[in-house]
N, CA, C and O atoms as a CHARMM CRD file, in Angstrom:
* protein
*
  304
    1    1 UNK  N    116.01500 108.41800 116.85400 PROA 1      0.00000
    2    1 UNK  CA   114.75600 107.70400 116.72700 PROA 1      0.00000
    3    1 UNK  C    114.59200 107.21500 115.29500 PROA 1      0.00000
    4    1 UNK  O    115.29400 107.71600 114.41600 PROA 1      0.00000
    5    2 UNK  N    113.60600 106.16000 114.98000 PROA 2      0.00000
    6    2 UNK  CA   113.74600 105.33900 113.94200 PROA 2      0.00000
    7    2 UNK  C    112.36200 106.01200 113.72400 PROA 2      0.00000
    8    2 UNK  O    111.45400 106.38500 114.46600 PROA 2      0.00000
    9    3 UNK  N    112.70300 106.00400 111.75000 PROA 3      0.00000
   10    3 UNK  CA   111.16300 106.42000 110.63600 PROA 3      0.00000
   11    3 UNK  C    111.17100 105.07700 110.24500 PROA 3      0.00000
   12    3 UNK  O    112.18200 104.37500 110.28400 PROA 3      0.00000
   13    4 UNK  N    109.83700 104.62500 109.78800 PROA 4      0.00000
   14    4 UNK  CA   109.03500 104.03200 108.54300 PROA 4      0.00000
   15    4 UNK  C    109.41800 104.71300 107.54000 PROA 4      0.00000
   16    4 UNK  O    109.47500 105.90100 107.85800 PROA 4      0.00000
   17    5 UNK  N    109.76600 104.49900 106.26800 PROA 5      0.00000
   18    5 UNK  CA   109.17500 105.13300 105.10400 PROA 5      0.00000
   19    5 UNK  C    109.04000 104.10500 104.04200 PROA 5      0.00000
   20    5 UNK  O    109.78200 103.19600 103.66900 PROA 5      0.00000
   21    6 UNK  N    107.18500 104.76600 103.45100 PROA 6      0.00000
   22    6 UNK  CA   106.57200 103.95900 102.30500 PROA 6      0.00000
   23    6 UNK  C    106.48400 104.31600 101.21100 PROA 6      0.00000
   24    6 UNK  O    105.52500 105.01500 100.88400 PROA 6      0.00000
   25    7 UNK  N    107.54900 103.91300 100.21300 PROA 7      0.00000
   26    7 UNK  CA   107.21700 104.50800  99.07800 PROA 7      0.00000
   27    7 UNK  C    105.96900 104.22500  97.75800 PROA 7      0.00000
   28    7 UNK  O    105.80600 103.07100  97.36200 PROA 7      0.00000
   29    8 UNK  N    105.51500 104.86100  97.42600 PROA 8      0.00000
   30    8 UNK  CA   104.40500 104.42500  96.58900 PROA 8      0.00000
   31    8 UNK  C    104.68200 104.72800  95.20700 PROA 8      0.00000
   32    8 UNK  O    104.51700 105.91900  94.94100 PROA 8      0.00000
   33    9 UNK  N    105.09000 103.92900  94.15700 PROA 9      0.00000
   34    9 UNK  CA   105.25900 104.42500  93.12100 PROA 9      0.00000
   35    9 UNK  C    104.97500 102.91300  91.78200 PROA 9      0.00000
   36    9 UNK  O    104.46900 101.83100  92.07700 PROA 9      0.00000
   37   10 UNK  N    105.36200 103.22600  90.70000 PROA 10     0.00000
   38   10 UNK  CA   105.15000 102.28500  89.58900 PROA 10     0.00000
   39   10 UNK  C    103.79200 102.25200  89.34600 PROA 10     0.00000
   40   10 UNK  O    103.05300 103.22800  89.47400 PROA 10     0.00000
   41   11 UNK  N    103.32200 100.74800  88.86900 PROA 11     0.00000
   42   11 UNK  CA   102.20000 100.66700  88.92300 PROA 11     0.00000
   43   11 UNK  C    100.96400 100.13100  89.63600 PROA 11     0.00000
   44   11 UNK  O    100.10900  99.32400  89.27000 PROA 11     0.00000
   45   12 UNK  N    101.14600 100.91300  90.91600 PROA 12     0.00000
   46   12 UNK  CA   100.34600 101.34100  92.36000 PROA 12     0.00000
   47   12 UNK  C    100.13000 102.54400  92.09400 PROA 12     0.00000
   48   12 UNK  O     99.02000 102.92600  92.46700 PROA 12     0.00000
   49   13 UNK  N    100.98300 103.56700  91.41400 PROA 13     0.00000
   50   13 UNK  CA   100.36500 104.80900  90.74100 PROA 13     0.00000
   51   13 UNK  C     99.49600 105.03500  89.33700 PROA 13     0.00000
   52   13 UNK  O     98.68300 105.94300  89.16300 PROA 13     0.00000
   53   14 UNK  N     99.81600 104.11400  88.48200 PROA 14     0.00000
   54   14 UNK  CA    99.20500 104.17900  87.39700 PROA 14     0.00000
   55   14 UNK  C     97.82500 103.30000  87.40600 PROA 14     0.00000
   56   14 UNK  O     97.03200 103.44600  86.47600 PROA 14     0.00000
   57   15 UNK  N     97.57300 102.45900  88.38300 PROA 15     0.00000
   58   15 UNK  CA    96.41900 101.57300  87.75200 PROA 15     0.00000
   59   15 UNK  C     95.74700 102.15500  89.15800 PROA 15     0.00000
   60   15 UNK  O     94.53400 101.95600  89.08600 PROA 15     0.00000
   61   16 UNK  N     96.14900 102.89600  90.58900 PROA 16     0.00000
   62   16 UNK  CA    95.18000 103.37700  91.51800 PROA 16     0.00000
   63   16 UNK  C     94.52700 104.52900  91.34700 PROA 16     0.00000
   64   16 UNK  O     93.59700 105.01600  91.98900 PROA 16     0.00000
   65   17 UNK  N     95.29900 105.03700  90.11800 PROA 17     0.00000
   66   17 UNK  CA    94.73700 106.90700  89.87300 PROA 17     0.00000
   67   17 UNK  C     95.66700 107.55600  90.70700 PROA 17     0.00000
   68   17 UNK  O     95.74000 108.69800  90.25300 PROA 17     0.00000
   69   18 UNK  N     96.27200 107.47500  91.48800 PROA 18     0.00000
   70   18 UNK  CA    96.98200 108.38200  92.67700 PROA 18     0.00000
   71   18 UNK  C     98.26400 108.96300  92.36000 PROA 18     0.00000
   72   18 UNK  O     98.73500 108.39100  91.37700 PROA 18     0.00000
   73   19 UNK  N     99.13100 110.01600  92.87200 PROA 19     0.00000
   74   19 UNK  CA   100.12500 110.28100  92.87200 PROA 19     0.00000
   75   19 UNK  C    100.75000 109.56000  93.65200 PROA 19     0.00000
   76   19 UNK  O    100.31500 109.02500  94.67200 PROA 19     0.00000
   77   20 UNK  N    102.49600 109.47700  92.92100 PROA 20     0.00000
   78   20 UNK  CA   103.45600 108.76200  93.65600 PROA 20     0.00000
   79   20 UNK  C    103.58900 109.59900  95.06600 PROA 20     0.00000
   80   20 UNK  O    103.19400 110.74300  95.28800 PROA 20     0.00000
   81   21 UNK  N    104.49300 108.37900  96.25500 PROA 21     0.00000
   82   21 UNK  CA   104.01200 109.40200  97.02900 PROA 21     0.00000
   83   21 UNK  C    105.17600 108.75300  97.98400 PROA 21     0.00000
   84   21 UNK  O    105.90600 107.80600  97.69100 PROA 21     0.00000
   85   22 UNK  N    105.16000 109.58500  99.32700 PROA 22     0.00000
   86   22 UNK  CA   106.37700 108.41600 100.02100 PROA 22     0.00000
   87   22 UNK  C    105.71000 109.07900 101.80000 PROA 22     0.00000
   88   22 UNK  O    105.76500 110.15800 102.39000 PROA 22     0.00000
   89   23 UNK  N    105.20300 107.88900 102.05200 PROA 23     0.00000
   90   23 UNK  CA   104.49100 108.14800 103.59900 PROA 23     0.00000
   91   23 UNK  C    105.33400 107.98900 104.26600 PROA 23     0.00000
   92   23 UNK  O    106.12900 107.20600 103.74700 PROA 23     0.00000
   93   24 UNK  N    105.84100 108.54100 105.83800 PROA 24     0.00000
   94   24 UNK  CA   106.75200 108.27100 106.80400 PROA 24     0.00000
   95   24 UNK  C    106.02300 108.41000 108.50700 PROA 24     0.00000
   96   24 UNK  O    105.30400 109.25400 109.04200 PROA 24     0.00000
   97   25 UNK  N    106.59400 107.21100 108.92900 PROA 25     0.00000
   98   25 UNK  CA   106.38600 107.37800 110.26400 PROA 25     0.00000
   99   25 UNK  C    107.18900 107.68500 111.33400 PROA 25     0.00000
  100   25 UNK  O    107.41200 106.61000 111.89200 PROA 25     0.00000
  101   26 UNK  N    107.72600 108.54400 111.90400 PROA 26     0.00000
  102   26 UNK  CA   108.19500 108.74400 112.63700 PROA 26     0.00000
  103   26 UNK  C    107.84200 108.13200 114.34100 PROA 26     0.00000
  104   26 UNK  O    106.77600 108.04200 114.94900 PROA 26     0.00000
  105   27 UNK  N    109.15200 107.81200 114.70400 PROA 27     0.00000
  106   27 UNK  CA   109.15200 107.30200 116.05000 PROA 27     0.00000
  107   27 UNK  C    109.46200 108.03700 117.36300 PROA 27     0.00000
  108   27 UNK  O    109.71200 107.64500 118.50200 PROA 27     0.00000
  109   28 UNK  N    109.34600 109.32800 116.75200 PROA 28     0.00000
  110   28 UNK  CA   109.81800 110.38200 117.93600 PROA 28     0.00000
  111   28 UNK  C    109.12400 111.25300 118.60400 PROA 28     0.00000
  112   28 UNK  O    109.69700 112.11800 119.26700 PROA 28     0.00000
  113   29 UNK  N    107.91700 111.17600 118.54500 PROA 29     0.00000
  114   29 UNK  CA   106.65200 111.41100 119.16700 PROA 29     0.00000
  115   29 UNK  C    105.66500 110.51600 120.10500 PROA 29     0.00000
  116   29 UNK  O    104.88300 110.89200 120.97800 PROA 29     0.00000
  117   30 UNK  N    105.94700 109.27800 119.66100 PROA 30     0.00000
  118   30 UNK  CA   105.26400 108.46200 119.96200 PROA 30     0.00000
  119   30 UNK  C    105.54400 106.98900 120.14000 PROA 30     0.00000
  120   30 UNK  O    104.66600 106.12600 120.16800 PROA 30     0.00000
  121   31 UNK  N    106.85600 106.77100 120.25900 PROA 31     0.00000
  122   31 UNK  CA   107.80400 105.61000 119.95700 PROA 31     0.00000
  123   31 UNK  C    107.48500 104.52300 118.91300 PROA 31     0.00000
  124   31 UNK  O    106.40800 104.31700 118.35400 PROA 31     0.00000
  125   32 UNK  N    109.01500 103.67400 118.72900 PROA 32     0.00000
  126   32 UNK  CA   108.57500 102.62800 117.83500 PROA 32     0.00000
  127   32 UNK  C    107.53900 102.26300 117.54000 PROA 32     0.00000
  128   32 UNK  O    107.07600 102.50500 116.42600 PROA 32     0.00000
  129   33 UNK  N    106.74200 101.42600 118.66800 PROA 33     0.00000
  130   33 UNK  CA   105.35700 100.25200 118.29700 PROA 33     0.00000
  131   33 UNK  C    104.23800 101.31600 117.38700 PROA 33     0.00000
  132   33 UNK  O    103.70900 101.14800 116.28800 PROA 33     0.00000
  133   34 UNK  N    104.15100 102.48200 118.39600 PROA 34     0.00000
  134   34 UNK  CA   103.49300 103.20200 117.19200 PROA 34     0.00000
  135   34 UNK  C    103.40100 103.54900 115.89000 PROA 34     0.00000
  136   34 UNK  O    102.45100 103.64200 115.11300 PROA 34     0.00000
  137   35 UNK  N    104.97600 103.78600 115.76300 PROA 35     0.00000
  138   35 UNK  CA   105.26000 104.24900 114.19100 PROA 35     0.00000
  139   35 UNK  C    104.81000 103.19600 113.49800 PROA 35     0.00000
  140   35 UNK  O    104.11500 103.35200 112.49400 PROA 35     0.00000
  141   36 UNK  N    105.26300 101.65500 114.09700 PROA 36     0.00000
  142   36 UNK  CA   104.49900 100.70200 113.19900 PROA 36     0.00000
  143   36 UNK  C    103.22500 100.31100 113.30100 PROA 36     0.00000
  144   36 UNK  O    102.96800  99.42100 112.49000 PROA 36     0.00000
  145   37 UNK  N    102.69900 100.49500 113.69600 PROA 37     0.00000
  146   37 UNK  CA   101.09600 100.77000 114.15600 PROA 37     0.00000
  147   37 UNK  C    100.59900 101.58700 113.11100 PROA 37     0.00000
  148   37 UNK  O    100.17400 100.95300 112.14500 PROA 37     0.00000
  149   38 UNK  N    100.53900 102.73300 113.04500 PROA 38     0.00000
  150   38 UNK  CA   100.26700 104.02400 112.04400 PROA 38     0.00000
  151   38 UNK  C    100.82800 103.71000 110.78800 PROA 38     0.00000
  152   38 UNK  O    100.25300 104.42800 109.97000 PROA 38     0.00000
  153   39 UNK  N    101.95300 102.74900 110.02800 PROA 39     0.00000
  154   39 UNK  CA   102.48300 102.13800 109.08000 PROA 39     0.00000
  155   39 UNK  C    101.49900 101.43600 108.73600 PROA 39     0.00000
  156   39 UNK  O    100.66700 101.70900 107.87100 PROA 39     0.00000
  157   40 UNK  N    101.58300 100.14000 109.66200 PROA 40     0.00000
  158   40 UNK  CA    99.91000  99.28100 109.47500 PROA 40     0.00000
  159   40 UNK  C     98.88900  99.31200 108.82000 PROA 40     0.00000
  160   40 UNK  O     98.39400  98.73400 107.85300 PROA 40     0.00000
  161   41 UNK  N     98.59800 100.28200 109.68600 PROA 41     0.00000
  162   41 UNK  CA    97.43400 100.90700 109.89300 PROA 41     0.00000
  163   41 UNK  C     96.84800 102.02100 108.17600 PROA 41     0.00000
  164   41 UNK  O     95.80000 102.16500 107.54600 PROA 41     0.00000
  165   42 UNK  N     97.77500 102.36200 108.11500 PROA 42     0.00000
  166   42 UNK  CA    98.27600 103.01600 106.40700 PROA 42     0.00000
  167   42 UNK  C     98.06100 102.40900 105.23100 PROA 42     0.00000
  168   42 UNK  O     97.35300 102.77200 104.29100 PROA 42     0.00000
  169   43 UNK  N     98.99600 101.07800 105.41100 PROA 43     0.00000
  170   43 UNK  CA    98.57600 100.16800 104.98400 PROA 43     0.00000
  171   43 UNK  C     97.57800  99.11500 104.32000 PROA 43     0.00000
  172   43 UNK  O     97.42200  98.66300 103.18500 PROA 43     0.00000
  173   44 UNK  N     96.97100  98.93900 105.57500 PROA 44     0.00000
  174   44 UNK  CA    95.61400  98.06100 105.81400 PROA 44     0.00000
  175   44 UNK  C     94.58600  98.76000 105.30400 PROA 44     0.00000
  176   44 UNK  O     93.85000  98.14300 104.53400 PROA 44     0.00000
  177   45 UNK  N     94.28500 100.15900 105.58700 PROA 45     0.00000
  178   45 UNK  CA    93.25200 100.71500 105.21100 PROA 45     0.00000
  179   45 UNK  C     93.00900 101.83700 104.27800 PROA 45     0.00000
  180   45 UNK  O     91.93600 102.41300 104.10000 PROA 45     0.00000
  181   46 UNK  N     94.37800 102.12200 103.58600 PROA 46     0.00000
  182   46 UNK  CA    94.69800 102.88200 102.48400 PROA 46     0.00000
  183   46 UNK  C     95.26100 102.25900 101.36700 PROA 46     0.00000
  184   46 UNK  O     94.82200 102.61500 100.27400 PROA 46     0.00000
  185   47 UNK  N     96.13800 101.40500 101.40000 PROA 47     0.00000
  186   47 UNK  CA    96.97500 100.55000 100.34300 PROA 47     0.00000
  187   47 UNK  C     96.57500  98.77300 100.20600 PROA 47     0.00000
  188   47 UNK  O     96.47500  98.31300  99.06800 PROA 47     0.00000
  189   48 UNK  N     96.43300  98.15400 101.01800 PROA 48     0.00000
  190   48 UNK  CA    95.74800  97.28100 100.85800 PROA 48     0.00000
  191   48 UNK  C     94.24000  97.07500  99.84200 PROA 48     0.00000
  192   48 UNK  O     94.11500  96.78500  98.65200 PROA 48     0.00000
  193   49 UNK  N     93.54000  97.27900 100.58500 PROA 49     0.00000
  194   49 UNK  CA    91.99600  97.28200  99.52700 PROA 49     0.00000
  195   49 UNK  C     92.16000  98.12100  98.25600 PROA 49     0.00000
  196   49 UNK  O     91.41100  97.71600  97.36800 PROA 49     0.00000
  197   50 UNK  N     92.99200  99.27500  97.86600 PROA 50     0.00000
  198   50 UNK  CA    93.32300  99.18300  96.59000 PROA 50     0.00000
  199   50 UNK  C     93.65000  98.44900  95.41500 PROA 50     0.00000
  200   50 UNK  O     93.28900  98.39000  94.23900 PROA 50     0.00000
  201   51 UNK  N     94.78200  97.71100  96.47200 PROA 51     0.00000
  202   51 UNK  CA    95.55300  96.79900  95.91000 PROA 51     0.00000
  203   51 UNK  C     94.81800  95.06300  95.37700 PROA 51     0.00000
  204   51 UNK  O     95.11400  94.35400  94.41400 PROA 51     0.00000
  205   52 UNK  N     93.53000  94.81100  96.77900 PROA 52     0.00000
  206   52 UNK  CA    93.28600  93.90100  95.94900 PROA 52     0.00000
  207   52 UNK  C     92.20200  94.07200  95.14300 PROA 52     0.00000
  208   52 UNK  O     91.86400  93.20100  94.34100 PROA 52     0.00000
  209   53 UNK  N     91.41200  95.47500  95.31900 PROA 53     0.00000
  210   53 UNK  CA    90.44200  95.64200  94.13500 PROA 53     0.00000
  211   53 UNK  C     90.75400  95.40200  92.78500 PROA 53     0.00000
  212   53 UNK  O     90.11700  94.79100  91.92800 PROA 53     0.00000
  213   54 UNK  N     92.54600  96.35900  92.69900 PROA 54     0.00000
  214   54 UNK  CA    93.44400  96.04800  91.61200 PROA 54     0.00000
  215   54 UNK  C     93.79200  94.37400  91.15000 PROA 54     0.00000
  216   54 UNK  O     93.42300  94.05600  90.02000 PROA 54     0.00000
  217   55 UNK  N     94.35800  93.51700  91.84000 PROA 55     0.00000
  218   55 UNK  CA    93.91300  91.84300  91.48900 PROA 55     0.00000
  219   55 UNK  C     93.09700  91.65900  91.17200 PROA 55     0.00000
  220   55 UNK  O     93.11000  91.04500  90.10600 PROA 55     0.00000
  221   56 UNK  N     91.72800  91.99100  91.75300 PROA 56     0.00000
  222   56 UNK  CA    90.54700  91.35400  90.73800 PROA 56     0.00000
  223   56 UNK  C     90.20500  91.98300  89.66000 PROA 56     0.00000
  224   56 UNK  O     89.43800  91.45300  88.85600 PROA 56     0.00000
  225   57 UNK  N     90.46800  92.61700  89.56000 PROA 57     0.00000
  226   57 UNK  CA    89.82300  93.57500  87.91400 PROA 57     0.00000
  227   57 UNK  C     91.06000  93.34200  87.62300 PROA 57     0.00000
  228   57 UNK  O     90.77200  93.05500  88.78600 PROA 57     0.00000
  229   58 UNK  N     92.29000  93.13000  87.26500 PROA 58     0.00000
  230   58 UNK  CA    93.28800  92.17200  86.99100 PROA 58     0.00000
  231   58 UNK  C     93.29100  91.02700  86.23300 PROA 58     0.00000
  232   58 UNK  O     93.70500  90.71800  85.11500 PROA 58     0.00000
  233   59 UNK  N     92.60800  90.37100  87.31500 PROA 59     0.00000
  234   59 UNK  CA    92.23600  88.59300  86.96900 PROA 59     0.00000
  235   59 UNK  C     91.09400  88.34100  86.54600 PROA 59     0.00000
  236   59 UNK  O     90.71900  87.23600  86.15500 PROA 59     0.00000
  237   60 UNK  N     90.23600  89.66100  86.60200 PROA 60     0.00000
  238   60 UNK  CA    89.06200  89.33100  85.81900 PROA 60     0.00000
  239   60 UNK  C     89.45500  90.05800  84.07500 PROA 60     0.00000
  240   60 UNK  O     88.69400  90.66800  83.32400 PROA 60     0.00000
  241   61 UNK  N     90.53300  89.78300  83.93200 PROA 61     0.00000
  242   61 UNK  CA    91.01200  90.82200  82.40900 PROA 61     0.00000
  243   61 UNK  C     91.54700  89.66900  81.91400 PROA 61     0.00000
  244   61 UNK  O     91.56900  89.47300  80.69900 PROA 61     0.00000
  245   62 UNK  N     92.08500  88.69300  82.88100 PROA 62     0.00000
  246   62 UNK  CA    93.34200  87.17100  82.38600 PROA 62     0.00000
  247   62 UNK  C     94.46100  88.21400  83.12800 PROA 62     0.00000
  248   62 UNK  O     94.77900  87.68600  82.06200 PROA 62     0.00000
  249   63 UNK  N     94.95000  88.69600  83.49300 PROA 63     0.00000
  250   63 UNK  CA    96.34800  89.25200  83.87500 PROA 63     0.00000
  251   63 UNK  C     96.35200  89.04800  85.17000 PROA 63     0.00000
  252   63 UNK  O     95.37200  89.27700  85.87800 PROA 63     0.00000
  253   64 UNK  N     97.88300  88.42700  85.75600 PROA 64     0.00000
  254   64 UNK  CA    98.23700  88.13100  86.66700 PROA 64     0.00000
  255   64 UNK  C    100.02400  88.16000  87.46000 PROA 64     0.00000
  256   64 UNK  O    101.20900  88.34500  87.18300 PROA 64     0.00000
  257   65 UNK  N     99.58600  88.00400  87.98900 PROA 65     0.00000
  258   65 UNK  CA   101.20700  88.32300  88.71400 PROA 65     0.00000
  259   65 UNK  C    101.91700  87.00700  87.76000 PROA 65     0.00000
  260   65 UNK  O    101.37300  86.00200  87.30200 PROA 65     0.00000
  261   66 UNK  N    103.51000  87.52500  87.66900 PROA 66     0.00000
  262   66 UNK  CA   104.36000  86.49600  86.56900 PROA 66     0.00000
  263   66 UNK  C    104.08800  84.74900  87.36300 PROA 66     0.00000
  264   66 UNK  O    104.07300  83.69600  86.72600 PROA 66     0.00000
  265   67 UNK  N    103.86700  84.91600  89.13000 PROA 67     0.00000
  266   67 UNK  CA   104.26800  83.71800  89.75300 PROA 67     0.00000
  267   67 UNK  C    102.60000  83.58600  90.63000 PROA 67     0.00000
  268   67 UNK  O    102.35300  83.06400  91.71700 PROA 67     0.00000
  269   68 UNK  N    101.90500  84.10900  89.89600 PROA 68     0.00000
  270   68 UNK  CA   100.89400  83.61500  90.30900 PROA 68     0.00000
  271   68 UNK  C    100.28200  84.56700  91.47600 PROA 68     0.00000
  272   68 UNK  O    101.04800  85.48800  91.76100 PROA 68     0.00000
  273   69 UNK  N     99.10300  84.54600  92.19200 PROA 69     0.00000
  274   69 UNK  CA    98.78500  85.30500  93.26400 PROA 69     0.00000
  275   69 UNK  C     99.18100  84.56100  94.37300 PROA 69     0.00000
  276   69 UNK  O     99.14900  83.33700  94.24900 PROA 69     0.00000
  277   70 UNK  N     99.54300  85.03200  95.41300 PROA 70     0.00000
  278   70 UNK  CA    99.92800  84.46100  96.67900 PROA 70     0.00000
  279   70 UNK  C     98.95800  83.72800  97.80500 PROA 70     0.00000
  280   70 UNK  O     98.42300  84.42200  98.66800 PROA 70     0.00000
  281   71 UNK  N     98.80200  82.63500  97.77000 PROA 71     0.00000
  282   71 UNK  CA    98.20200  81.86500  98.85800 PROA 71     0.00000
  283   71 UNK  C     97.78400  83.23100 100.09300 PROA 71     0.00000
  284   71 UNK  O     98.55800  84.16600 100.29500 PROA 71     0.00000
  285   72 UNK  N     96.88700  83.13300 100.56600 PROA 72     0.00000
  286   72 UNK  CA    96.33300  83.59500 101.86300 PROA 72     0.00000
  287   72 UNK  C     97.56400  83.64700 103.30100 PROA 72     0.00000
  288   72 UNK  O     97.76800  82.52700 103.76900 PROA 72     0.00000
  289   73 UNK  N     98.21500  84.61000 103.87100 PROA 73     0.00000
  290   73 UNK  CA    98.87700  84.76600 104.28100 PROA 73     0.00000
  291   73 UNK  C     98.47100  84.63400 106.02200 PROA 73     0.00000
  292   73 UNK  O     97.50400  85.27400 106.43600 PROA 73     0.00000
  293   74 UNK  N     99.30300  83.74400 106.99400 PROA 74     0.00000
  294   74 UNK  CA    98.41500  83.25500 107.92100 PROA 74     0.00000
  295   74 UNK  C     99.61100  83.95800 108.80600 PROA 74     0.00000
  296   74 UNK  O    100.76700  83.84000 108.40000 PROA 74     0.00000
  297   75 UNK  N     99.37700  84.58500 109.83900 PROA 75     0.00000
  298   75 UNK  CA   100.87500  85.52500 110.56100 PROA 75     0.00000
  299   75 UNK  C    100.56800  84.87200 112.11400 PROA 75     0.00000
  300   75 UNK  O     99.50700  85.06900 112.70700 PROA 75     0.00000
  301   76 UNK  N    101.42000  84.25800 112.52700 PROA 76     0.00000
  302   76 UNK  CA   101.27800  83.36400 114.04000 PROA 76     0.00000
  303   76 UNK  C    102.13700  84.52700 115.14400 PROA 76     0.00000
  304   76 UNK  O    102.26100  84.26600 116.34100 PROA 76     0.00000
């Protein structure tokens, strides 16, 4: 059976407050779609909104990604 694993480290640890960390999903309980589901899901509502709180207090400093922030991401 197939894992997820998310590693969390650099500076996603230093500018979130958090320890480095490495999340895994396992697919052997609950099959694939799940594991990525619960990845997602991890994601979206743990690492995400960190991340763009982190961009704006970022860009409200002048600091920015080397290539700019990324256009709005549209998934069909």
């Amino acid at each position: 059976m197939g894992t997820i694993n998310i590693n969390i480290n650099g500076s996603f640890v230093s500018k979130f407050g958090i320890k480095a960390s490495t999340e895994s999903f396992s697919a052997q309980a609950n099959g694939h779609a799940d594991a990525v589901a619960r990845a997602i899901e991890y994601l979206s509502a743990e690492v995400l909104p960190r991340a763009t709180a982190l961009d704006h207090d970022l860009h409200d400093q002048g600091a920015q990604p080397s290539e700019g922030f990324a256009p709005a991401r549209i998934i069909r």
